[in-house]
ChimeraX commands (.cxc) that place a marker at each C-alpha (Angstrom):
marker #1 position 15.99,8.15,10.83 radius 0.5
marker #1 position 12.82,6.74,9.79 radius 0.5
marker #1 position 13.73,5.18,5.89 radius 0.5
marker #1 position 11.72,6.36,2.97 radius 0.5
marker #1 position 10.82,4.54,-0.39 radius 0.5
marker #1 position 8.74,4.93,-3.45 radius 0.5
marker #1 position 6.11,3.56,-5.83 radius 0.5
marker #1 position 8.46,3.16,-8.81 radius 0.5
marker #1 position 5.77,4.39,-11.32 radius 0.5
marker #1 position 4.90,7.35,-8.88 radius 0.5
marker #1 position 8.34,8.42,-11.16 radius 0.5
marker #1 position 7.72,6.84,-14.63 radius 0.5
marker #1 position 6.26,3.72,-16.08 radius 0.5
marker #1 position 9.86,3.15,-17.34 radius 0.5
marker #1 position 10.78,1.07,-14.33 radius 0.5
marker #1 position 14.63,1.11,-14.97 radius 0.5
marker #1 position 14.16,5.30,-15.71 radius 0.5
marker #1 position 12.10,5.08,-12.08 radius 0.5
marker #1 position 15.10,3.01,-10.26 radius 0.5
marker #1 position 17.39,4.87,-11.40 radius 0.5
marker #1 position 16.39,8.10,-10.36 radius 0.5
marker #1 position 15.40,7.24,-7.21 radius 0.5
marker #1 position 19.07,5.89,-6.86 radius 0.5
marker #1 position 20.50,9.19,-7.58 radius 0.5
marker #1 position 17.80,10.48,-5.37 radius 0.5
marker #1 position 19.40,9.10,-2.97 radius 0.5
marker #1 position 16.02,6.65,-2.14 radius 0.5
marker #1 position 17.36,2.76,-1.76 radius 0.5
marker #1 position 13.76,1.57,-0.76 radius 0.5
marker #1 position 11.28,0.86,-3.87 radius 0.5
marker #1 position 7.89,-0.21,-4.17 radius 0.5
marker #1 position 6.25,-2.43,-7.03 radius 0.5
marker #1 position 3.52,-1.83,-8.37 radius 0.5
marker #1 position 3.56,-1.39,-11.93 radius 0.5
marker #1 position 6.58,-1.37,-14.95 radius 0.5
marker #1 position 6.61,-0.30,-18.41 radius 0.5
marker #1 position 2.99,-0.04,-18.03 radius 0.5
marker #1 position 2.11,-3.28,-16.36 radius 0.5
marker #1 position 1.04,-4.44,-13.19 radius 0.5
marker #1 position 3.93,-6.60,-11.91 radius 0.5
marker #1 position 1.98,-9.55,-11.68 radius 0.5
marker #1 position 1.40,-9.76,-15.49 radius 0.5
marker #1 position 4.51,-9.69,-16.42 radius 0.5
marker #1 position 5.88,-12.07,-18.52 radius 0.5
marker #1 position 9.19,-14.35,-17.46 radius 0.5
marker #1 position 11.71,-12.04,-19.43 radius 0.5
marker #1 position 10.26,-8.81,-17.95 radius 0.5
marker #1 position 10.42,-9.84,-14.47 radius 0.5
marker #1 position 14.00,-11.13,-14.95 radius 0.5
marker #1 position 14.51,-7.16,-16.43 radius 0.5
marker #1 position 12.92,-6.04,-13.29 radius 0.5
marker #1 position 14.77,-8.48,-10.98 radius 0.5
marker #1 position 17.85,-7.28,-13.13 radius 0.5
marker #1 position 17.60,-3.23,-12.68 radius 0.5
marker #1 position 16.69,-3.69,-8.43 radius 0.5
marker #1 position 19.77,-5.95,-8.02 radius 0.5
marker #1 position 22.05,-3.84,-10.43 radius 0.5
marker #1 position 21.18,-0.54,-8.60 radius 0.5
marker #1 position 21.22,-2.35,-5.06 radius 0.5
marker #1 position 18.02,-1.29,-4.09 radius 0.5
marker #1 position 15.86,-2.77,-1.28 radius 0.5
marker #1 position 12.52,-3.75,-2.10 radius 0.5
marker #1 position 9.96,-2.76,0.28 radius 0.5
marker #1 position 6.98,-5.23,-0.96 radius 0.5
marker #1 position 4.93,-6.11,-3.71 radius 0.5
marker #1 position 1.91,-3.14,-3.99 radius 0.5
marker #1 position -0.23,-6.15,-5.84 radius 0.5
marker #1 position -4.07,-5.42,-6.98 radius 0.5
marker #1 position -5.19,-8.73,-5.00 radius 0.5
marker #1 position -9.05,-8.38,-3.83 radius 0.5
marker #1 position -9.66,-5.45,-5.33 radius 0.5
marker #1 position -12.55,-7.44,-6.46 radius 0.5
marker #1 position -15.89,-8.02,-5.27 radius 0.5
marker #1 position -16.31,-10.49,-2.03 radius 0.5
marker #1 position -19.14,-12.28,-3.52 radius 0.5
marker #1 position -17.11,-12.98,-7.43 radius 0.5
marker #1 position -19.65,-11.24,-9.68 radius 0.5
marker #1 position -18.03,-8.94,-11.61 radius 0.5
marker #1 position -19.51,-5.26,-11.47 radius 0.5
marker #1 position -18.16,-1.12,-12.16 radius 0.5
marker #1 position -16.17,0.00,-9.56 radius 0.5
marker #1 position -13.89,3.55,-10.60 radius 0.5
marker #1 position -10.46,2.49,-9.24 radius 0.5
marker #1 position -7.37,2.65,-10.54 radius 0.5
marker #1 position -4.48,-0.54,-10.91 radius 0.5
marker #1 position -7.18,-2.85,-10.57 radius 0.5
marker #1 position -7.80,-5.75,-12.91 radius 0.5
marker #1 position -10.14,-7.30,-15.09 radius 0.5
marker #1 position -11.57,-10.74,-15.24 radius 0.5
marker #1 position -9.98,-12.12,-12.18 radius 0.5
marker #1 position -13.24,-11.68,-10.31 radius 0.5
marker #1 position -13.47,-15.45,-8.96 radius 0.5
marker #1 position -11.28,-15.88,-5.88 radius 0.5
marker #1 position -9.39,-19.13,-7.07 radius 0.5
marker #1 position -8.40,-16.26,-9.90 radius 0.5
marker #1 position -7.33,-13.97,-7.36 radius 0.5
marker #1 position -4.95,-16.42,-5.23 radius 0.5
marker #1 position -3.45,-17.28,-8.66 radius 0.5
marker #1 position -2.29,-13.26,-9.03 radius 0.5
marker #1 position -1.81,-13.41,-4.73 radius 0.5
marker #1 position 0.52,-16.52,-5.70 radius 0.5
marker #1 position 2.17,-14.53,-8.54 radius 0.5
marker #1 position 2.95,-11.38,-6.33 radius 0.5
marker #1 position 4.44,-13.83,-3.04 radius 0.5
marker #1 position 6.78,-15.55,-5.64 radius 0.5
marker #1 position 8.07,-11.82,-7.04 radius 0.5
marker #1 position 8.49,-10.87,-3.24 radius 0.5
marker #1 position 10.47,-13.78,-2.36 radius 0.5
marker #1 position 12.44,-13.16,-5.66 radius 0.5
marker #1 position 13.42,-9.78,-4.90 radius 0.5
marker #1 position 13.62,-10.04,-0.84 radius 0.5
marker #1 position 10.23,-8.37,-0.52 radius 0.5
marker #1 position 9.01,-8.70,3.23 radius 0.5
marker #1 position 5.69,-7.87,2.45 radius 0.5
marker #1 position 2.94,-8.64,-0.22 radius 0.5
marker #1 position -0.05,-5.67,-0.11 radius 0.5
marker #1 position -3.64,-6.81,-0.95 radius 0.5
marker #1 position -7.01,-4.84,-0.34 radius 0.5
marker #1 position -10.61,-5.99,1.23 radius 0.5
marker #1 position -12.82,-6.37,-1.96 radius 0.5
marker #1 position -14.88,-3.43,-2.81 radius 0.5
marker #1 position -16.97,-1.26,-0.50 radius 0.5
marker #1 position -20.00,-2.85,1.07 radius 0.5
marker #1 position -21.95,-2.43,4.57 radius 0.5
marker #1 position -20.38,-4.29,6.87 radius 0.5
marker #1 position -22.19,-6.62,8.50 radius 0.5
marker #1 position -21.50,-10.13,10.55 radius 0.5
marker #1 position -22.06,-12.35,7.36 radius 0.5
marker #1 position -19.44,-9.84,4.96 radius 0.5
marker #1 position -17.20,-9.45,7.75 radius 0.5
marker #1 position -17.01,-13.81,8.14 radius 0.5
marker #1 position -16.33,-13.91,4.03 radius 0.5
marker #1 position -13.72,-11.50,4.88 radius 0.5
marker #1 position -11.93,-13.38,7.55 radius 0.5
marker #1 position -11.85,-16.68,5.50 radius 0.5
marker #1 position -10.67,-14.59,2.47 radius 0.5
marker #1 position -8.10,-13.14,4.19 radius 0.5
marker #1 position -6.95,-16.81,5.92 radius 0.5
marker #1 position -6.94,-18.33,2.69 radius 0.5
marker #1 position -4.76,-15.73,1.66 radius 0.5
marker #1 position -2.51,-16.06,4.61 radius 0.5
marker #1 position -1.81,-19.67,3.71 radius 0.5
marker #1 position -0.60,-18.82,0.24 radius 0.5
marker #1 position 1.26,-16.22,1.89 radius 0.5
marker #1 position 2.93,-18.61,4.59 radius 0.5
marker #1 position 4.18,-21.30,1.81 radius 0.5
marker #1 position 5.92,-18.08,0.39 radius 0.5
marker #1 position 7.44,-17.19,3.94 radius 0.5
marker #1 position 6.09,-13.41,3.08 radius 0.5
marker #1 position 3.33,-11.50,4.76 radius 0.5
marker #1 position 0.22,-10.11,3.79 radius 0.5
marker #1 position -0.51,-5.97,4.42 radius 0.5
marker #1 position -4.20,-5.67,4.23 radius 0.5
marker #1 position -4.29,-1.75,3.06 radius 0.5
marker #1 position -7.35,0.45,3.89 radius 0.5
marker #1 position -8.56,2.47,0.58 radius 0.5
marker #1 position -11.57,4.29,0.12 radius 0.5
marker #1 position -13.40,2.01,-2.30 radius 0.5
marker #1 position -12.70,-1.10,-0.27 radius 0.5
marker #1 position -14.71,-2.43,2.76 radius 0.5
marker #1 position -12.15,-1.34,4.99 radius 0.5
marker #1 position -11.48,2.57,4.37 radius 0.5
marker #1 position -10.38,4.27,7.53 radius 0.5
marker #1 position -8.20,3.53,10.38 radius 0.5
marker #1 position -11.47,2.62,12.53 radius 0.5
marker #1 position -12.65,-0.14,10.14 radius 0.5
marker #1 position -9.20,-1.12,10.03 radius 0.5
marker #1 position -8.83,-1.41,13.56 radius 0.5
marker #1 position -12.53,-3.71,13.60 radius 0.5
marker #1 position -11.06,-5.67,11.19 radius 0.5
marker #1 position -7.67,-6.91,13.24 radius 0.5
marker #1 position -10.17,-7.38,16.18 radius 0.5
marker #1 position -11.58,-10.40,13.95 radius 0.5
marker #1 position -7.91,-11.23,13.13 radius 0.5
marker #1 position -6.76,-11.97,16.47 radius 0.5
marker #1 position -9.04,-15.67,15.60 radius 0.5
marker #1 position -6.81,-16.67,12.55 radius 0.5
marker #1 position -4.82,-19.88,13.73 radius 0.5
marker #1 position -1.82,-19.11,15.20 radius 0.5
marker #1 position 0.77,-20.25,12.47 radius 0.5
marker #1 position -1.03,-17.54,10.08 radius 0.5
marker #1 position -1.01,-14.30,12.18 radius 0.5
marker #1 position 2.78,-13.94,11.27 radius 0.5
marker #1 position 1.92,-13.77,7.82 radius 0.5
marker #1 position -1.13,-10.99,7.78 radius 0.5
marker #1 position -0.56,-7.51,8.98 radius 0.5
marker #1 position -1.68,-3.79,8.05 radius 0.5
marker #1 position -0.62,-0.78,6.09 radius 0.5
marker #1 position -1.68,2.19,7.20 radius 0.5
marker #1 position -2.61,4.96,4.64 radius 0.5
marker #1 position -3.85,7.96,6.50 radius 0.5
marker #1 position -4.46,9.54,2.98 radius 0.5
marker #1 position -6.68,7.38,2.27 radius 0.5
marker #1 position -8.74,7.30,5.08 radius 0.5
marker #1 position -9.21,10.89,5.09 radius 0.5
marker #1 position -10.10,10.27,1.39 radius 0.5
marker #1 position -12.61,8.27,2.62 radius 0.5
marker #1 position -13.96,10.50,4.85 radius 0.5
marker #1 position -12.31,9.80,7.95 radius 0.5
marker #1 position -11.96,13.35,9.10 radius 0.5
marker #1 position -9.69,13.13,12.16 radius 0.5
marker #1 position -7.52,10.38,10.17 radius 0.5
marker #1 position -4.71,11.16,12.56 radius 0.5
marker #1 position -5.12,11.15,16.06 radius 0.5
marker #1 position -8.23,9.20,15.48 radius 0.5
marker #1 position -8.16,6.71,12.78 radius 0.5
marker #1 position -4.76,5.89,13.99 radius 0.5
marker #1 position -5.62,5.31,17.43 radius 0.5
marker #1 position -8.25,2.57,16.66 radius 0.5
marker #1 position -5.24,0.76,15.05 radius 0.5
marker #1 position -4.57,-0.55,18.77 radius 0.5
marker #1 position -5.54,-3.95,18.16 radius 0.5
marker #1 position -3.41,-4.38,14.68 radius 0.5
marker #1 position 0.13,-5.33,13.70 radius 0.5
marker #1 position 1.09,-2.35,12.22 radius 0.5
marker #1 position 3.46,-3.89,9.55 radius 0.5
marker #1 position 4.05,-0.96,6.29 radius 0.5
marker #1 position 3.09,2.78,5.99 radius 0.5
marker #1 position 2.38,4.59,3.22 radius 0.5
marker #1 position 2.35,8.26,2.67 radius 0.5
marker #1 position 0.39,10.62,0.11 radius 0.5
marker #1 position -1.65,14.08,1.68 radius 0.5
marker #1 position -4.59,15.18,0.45 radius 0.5
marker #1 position -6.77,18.07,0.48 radius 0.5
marker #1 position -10.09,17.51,0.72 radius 0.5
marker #1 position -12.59,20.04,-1.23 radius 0.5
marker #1 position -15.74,21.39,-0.30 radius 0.5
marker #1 position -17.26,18.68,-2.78 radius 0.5
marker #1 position -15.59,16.38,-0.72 radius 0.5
marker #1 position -12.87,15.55,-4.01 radius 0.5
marker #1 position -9.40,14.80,-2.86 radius 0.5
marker #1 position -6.59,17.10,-4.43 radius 0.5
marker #1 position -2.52,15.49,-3.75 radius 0.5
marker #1 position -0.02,17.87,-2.67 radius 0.5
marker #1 position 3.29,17.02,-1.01 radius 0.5
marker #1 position 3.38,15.92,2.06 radius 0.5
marker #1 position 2.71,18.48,4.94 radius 0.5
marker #1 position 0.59,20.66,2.14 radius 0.5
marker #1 position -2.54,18.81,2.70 radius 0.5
marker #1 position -5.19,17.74,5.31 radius 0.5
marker #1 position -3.44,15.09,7.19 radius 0.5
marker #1 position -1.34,16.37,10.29 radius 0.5
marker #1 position 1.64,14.66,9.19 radius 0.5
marker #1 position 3.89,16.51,11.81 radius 0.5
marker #1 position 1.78,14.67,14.09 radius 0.5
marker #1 position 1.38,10.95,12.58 radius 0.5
marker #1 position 5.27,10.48,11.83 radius 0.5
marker #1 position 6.47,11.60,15.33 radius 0.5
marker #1 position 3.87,9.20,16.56 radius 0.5
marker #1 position 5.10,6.31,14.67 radius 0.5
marker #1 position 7.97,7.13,15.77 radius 0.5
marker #1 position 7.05,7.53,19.19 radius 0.5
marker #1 position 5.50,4.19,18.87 radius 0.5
marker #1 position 8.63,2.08,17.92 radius 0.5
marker #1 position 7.34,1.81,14.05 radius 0.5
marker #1 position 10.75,0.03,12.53 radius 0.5
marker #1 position 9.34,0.08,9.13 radius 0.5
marker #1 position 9.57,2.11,6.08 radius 0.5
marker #1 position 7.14,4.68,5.06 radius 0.5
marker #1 position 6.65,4.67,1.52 radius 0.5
marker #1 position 5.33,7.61,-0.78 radius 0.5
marker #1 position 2.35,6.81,-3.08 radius 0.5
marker #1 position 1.95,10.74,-3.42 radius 0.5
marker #1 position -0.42,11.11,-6.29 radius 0.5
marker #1 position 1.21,14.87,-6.69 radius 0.5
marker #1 position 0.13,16.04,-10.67 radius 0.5
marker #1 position 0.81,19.34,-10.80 radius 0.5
marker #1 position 0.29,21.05,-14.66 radius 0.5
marker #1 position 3.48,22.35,-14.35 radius 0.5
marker #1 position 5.71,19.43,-13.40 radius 0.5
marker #1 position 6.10,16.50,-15.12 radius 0.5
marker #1 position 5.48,13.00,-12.78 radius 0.5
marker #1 position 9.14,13.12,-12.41 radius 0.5
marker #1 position 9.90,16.48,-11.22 radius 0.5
marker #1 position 6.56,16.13,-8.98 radius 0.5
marker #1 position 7.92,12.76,-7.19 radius 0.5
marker #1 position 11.02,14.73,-6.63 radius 0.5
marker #1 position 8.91,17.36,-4.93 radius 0.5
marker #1 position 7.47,15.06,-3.15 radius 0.5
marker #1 position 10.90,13.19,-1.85 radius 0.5
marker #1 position 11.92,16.53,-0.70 radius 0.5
marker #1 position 8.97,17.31,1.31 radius 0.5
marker #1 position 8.84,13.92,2.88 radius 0.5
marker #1 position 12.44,13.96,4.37 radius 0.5
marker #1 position 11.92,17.43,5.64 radius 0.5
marker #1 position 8.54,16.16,7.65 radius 0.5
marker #1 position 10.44,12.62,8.80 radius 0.5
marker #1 position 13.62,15.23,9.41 radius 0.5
marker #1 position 11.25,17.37,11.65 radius 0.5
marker #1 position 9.77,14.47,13.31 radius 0.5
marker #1 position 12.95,12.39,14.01 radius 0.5
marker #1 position 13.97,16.02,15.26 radius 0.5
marker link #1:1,2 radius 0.2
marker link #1:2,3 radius 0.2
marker link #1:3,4 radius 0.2
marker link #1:4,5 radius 0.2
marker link #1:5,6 radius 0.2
marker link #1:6,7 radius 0.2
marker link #1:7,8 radius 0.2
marker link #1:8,9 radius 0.2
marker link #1:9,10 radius 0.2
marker link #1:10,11 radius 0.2
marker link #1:11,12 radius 0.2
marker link #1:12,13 radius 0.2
marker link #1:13,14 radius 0.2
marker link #1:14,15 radius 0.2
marker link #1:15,16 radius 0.2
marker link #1:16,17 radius 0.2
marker link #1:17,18 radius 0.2
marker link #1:18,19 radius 0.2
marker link #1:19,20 radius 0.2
marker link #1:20,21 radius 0.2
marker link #1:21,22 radius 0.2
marker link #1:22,23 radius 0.2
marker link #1:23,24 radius 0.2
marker link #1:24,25 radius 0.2
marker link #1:25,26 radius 0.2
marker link #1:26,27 radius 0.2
marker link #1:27,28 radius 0.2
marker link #1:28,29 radius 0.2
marker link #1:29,30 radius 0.2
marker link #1:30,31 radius 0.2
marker link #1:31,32 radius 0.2
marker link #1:32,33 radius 0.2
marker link #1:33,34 radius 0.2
marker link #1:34,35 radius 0.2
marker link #1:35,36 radius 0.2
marker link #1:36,37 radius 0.2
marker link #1:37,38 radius 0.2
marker link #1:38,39 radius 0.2
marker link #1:39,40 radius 0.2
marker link #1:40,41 radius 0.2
marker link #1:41,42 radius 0.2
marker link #1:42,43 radius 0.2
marker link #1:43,44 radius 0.2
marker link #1:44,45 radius 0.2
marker link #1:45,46 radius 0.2
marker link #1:46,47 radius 0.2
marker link #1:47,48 radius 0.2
marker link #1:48,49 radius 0.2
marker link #1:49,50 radius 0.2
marker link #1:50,51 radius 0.2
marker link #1:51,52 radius 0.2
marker link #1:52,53 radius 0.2
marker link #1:53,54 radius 0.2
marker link #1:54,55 radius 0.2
marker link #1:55,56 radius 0.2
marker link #1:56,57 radius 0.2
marker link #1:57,58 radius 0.2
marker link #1:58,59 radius 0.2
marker link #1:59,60 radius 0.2
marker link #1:60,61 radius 0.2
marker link #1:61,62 radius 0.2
marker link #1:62,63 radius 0.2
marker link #1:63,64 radius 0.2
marker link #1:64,65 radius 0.2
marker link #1:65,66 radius 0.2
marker link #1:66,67 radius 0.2
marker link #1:67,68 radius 0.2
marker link #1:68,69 radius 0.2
marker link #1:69,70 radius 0.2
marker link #1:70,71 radius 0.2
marker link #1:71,72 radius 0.2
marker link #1:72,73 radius 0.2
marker link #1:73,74 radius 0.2
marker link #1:74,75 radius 0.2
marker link #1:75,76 radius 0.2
marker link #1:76,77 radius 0.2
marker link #1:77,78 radius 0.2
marker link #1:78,79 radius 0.2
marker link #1:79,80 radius 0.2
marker link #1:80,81 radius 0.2
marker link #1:81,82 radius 0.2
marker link #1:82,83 radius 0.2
marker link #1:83,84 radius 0.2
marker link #1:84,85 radius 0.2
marker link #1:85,86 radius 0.2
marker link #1:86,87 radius 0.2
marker link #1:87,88 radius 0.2
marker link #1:88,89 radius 0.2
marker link #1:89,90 radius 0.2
marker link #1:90,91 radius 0.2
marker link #1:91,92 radius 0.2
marker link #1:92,93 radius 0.2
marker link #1:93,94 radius 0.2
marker link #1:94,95 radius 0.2
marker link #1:95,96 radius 0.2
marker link #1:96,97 radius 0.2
marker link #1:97,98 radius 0.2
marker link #1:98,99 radius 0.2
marker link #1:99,100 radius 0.2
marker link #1:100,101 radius 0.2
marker link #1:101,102 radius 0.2
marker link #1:102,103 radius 0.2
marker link #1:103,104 radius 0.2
marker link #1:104,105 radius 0.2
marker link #1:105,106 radius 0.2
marker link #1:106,107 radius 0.2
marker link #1:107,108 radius 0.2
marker link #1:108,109 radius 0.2
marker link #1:109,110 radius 0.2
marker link #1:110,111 radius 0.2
marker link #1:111,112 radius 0.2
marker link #1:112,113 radius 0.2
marker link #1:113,114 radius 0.2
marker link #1:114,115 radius 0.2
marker link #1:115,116 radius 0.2
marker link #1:116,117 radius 0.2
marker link #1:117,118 radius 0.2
marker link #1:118,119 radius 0.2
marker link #1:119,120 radius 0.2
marker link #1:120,121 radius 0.2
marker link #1:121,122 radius 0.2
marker link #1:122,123 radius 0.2
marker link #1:123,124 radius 0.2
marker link #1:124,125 radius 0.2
marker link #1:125,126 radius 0.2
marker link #1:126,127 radius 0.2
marker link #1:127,128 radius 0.2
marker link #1:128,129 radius 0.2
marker link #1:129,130 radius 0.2
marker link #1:130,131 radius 0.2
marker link #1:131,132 radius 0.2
marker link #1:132,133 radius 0.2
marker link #1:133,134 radius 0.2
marker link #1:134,135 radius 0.2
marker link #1:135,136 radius 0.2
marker link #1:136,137 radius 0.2
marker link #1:137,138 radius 0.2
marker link #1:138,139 radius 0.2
marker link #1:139,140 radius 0.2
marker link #1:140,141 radius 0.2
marker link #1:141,142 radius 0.2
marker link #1:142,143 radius 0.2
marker link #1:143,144 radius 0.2
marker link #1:144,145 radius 0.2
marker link #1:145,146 radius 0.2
marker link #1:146,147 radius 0.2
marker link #1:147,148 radius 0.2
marker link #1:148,149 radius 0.2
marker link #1:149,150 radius 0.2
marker link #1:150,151 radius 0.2
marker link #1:151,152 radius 0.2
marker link #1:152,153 radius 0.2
marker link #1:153,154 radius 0.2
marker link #1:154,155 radius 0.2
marker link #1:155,156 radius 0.2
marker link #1:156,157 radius 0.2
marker link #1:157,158 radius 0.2
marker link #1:158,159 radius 0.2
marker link #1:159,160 radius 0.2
marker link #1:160,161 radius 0.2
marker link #1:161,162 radius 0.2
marker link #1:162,163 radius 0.2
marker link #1:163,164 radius 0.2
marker link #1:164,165 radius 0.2
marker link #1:165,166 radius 0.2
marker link #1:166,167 radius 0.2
marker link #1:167,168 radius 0.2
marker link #1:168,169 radius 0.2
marker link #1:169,170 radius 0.2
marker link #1:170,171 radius 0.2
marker link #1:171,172 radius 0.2
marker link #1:172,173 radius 0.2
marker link #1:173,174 radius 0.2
marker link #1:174,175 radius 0.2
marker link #1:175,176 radius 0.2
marker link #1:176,177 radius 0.2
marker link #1:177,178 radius 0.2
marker link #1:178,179 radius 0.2
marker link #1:179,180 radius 0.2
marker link #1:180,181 radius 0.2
marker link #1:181,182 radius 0.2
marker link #1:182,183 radius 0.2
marker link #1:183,184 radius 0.2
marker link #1:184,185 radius 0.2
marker link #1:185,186 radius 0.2
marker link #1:186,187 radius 0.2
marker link #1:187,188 radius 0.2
marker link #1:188,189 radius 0.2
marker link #1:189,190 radius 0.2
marker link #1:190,191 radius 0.2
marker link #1:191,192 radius 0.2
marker link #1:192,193 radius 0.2
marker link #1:193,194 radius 0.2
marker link #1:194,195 radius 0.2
marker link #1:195,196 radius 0.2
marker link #1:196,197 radius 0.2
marker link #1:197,198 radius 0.2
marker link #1:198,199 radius 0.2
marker link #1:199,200 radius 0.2
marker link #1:200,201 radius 0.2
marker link #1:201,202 radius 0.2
marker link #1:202,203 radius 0.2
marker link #1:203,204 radius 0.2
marker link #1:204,205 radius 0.2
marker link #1:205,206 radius 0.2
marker link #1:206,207 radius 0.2
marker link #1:207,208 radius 0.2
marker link #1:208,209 radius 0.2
marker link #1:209,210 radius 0.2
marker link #1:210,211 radius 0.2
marker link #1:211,212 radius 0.2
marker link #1:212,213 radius 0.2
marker link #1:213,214 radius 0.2
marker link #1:214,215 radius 0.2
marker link #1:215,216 radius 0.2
marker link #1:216,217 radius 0.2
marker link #1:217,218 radius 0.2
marker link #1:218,219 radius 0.2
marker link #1:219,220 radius 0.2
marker link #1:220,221 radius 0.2
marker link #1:221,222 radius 0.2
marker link #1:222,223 radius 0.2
marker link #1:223,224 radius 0.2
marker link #1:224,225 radius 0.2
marker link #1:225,226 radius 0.2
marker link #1:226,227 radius 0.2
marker link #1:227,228 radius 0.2
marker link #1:228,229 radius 0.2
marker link #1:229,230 radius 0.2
marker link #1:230,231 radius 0.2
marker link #1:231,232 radius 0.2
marker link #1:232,233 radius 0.2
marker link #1:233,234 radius 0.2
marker link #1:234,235 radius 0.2
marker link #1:235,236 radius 0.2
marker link #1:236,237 radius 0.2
marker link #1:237,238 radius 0.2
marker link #1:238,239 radius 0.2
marker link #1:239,240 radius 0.2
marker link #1:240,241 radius 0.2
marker link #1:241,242 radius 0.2
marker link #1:242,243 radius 0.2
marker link #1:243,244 radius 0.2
marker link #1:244,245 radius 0.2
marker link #1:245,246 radius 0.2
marker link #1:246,247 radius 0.2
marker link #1:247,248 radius 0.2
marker link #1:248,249 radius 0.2
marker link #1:249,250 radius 0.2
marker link #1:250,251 radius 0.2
marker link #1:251,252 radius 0.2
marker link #1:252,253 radius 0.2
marker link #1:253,254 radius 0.2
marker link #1:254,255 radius 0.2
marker link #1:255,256 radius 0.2
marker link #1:256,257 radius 0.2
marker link #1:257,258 radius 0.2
marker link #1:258,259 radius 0.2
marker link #1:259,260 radius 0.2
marker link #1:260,261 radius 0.2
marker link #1:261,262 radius 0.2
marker link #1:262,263 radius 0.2
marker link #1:263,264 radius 0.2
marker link #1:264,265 radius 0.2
marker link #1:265,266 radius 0.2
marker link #1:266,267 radius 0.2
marker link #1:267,268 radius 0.2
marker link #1:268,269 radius 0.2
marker link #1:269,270 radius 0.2
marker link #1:270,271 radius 0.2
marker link #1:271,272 radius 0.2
marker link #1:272,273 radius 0.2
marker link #1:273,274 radius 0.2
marker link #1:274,275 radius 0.2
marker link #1:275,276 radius 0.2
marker link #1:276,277 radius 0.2
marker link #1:277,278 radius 0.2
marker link #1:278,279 radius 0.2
marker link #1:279,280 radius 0.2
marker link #1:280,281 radius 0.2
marker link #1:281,282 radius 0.2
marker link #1:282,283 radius 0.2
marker link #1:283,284 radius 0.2
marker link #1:284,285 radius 0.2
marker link #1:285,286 radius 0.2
marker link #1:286,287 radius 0.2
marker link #1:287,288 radius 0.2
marker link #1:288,289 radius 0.2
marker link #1:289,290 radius 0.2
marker link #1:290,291 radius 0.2
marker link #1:291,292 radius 0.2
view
């Protein structure tokens, strides 16, 4: 059966409180991203021994580092962008590979495979962004290589790659990066997002124009999109995003990875705990149904 994880503070900002239920949950794949209310890469030396601590204590496999790296703007000047876990004053790319160098040595610590970074904030593509991109992204894939980790470049709606299609253009300009990088750079697929972005037909179609990618990570969250076009998170298989389809698919496709829930679920009634274990439950019963 396809494995499932979690963004630990999709369950609490206590990270220990979010290990440990996802333990009794039954969930031995995690996700970090942020803990006791930090992104991981700020934490200080005796917090990241703590987290380092609670993931080996509870024998839990890490499935990679969700770091904040270039969600910043490709040309370094800082501007207003609404997003959420990004960071401040790290606009200059020499002071994003020092948080990209940050998040590879926390992978490697905790036996992360994968370190997830974004593509800068939405723009027009165009031949000159997409060339800042690609030497972005190789610089990146060096750091990544000394670190013996590898990249997934995530598509998200306020990045220059939102939908499975852009995605897809993208790894056509990857195929160039020298040979002793492309094991280190791959892509997560979020087919929430690229419905959020607009990406209608986010499975079959965005998927599909991931042919030319190395699919590496998968994450999971289903929205429903309003008439305004505002995205509202239910559970999986509640929303837009034919997830009966996409998961047979991956599996149909030889996808060995895991597929990790970023759900986003915030009911009023629930609290962020009881809606991540909403969310657990409706996950397994899609992967159950798919596997099926």
């Amino acid at each position: 059966m396809m494995e499932l994880g979690i963004i630990t503070d999709e369950v609490s900002d206590d990270f220990a409180r979010a290990c440990e239920l996802a333990h009794d949950w039954g969930v031995r794949h995690v996700e970090l991203r942020q803990a006791w209310g930090k992104n991981v890469v700020q934490l200080d030396d005796e917090e990241e021994q703590r987290l380092v601590d609670v993931v080996q204590r509870l024998d839990l496999r890490v499935t990679a580092v969700a770091s904040p790296v270039f969600k910043s703007p490709l040309d370094e000047v800082p501007r207003e962008v609404a997003a959420d876990f990004a960071l401040s004053g790290v606009e200059s790319m020499a002071a994003q590979l020092d948080l990209l160098e940050r998040a590879c040595r926390l992978a490697a610590r905790v036996g992360a495979p994968f370190v997830r970074v974004f593509t800068f904030w939405r723009e027009p593509w165009t031949d000159d962004v997409a060339d800042a991109l690609l030497d972005k992204l190789t610089q990146a894939a060096r750091v990544a290589a000394r670190h013996d980790v590898t990249l997934a470049v995530e598509n998200e709606p306020v990045c220059i790659v939102a939908t499975g299609r852009e995605l897809g253009r993208l790894c056509e300009r990857l195929a160039s990066l020298p040979a002793e990088l492309r094991p280190h750079l791959g892509t997560l697929w979020d087919p929430g997002n690229a419905l959020a972005a607009g990406e209608q037909d986010a499975y079959p179609g965005g998927y599909d124009a991931l042919e030319p990618c190395r699919l590496v990570h998968v994450h999971l969250k289903d929205p429903s999109i309003g008439a305004d076009g505002t995205p509202t998170y239910l559970p999986l298989g509640e929303g837009d995003v034919d997830y009966a389809g996409q998961l047979r698919r991956l599996r149909r496709d030889g996808y060995e990875g895991t597929v990790v829930l970023e759900p986003h679920y915030a009911p009023a009634h629930l609290s962020r705990e009881e809606a991540a274990h909403a969310c657990i439950h409706a996950a397994r019963d899609a992967i159950a149904a798919a596997e099926g």
